[in-house]
SERO-4910 file (N, C-alpha, C, O; in steps of 0.05 Angstrom, whole numbers):
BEGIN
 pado doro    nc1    nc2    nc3   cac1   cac2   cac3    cc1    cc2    cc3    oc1    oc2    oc3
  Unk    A   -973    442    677   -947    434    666   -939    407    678   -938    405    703
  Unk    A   -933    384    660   -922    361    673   -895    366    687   -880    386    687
  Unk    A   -895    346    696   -866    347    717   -841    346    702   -822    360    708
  Unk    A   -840    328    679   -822    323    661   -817    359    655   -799    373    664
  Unk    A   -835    364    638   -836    396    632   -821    415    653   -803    430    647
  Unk    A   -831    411    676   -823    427    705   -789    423    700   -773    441    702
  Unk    A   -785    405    696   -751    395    697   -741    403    676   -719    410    683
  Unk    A   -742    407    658   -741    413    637   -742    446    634   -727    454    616
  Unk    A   -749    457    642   -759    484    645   -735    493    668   -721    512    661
  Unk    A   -731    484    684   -716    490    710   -688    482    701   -670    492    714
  Unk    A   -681    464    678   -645    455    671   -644    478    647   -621    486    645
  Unk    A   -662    491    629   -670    515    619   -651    537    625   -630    545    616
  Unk    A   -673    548    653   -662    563    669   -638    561    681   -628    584    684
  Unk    A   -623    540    692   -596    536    697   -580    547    669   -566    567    665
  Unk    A   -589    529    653   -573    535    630   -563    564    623   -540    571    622
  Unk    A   -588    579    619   -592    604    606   -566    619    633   -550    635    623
  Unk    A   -564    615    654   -560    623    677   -531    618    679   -517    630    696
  Unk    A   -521    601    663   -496    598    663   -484    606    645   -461    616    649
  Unk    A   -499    604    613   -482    615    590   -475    647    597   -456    659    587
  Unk    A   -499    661    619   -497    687    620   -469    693    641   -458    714    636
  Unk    A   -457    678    660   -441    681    672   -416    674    660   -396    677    674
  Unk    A   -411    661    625   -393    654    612   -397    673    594   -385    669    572
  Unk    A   -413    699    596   -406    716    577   -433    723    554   -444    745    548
  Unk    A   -438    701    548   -461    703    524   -489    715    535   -507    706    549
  Unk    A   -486    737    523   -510    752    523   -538    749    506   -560    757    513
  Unk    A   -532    737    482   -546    745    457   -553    714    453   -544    705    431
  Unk    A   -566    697    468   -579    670    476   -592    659    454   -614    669    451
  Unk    A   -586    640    437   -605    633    413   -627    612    426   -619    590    435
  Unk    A   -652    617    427   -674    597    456   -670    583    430   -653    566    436
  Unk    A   -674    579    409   -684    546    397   -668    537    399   -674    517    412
  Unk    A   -633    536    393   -624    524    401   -618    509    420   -616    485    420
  Unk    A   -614    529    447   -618    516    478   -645    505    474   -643    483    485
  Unk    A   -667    506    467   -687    486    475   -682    460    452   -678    439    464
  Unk    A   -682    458    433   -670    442    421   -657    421    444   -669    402    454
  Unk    A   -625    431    452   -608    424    469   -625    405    490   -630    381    489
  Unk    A   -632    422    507   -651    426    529   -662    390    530   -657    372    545
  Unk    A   -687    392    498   -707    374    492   -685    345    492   -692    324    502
  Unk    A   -667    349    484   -655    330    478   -650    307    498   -654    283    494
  Unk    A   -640    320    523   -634    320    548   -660    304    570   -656    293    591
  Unk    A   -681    307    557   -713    301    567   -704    265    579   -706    260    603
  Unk    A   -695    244    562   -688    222    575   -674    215    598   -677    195    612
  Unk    A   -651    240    602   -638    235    634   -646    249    650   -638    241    672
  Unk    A   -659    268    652   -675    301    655   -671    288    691   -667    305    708
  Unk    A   -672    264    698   -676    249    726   -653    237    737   -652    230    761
  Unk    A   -633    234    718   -601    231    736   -581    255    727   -570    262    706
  Unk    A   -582    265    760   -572    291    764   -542    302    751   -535    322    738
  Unk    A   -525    269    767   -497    269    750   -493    268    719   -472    277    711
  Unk    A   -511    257    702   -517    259    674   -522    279    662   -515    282    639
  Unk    A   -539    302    678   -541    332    672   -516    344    676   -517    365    662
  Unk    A   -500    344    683   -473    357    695   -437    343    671   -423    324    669
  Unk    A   -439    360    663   -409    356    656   -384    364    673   -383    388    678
  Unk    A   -363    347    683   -341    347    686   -316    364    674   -299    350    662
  Unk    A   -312    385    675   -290    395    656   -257    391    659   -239    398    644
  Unk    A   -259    373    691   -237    361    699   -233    333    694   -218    321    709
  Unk    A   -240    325    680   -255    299    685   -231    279    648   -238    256    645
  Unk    A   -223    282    641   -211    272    606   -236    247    597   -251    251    577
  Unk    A   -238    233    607   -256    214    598   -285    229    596   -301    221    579
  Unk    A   -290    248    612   -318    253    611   -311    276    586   -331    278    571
  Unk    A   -295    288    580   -289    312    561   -285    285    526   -293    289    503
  Unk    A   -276    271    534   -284    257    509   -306    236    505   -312    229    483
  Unk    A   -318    228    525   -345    220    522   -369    243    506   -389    238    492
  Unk    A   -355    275    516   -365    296    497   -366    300    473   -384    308    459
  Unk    A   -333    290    466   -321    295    442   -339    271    422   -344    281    400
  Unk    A   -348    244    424   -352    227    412   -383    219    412   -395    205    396
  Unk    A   -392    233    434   -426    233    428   -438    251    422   -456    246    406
  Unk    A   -434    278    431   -438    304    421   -429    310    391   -441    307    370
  Unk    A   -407    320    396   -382    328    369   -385    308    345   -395    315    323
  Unk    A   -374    283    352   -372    276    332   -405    261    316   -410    254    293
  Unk    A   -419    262    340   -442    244    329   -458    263    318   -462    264    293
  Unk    A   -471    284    341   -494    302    338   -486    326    323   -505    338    313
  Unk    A   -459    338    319   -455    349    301   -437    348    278   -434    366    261
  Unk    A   -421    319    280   -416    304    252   -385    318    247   -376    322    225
  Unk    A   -370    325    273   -353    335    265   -329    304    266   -328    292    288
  Unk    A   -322    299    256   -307    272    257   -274    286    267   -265    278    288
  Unk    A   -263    300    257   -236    312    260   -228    305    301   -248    302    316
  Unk    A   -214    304    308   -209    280    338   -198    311    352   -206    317    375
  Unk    A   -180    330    338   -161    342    346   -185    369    352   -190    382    373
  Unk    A   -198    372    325   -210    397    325   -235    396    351   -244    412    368
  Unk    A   -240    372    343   -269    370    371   -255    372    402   -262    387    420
  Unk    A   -236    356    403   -229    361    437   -218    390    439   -220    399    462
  Unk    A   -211    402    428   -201    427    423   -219    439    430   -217    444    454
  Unk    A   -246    451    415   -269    460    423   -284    448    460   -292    464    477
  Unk    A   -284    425    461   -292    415    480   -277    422    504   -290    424    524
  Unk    A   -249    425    505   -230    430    524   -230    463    527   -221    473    547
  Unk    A   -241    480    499   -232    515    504   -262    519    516   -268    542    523
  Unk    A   -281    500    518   -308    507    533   -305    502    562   -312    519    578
  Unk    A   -292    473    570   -291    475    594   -268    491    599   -265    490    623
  Unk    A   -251    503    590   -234    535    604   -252    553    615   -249    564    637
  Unk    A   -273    557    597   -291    578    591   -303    581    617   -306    602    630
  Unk    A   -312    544    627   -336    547    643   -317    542    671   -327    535    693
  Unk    A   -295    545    668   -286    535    699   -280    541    720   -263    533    736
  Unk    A   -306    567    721   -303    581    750   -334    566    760   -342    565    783
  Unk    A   -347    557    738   -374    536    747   -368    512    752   -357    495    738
  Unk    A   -380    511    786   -368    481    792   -391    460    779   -380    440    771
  Unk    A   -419    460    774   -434    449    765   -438    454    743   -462    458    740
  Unk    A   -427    455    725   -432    457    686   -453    442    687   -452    421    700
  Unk    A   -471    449    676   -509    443    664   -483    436    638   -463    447    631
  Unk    A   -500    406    627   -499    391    602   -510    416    574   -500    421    552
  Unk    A   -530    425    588   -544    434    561   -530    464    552   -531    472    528
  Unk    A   -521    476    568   -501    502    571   -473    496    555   -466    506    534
  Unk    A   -459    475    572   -431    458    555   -438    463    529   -433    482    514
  Unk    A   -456    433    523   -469    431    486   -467    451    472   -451    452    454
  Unk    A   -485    475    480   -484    499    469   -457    512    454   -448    517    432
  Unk    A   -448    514    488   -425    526    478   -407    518    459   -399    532    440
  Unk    A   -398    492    464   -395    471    443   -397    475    415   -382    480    397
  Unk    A   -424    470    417   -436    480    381   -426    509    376   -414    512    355
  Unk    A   -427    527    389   -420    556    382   -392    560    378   -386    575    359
  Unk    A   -372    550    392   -345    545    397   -334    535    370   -311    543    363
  Unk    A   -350    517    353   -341    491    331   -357    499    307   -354    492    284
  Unk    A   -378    518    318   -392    531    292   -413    507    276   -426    513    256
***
């Protein structure tokens, strides 16, 4: 297994590891790998893996590259909405995994 893969495999496992401590049992893997794959370009800056749920600028840096780009939701109100009831969700995790957030995200906004 390349190293890239190794990392990749291991933000996976964070992931999977966190949606389970936010509740979600019933794990869709293509999606999270989907997610996951996506992720493969920063896979090497740690702070880039990690979302902020305290953070307003980093919660709309969500809203406008995620939301509105990757899943085309344009609506401003409806996306931070979703993006803000995920980081509620996740805010007993001090390290939110990127690829866990997304997820939830997409699941959250449908």
């Amino acid at each position: 297994m390349s190293e890239l893969n190794e990392k990749l495999a291991k933000l996976k496992i964070q992931a999977t590891n966190q949606l389970g401590e936010c509740g979600v049992s019933n794990i869709d893997d293509e999606l999270l790998d989907k997610l996951v794959g996506n992720l493969r370009l920063i896979v090497d800056n740690k702070d880039a893996l990690l979302v902020s749920g305290a953070d307003e600028s980093e919660l709309e840096t969500v809203r406008k590259n995620f939301v509105a780009k990757k899943l085309g939701i344009e609506d401003k109100d409806r996306g931070m909405a979703g993006v803000k009831a995920v980081a509620d969700k996740m805010s007993g995790i001090r390290m939110k995994n990127r690829a866990a957030f997304y997820y939830l995200v997409q699941k959250e906004l449908g």
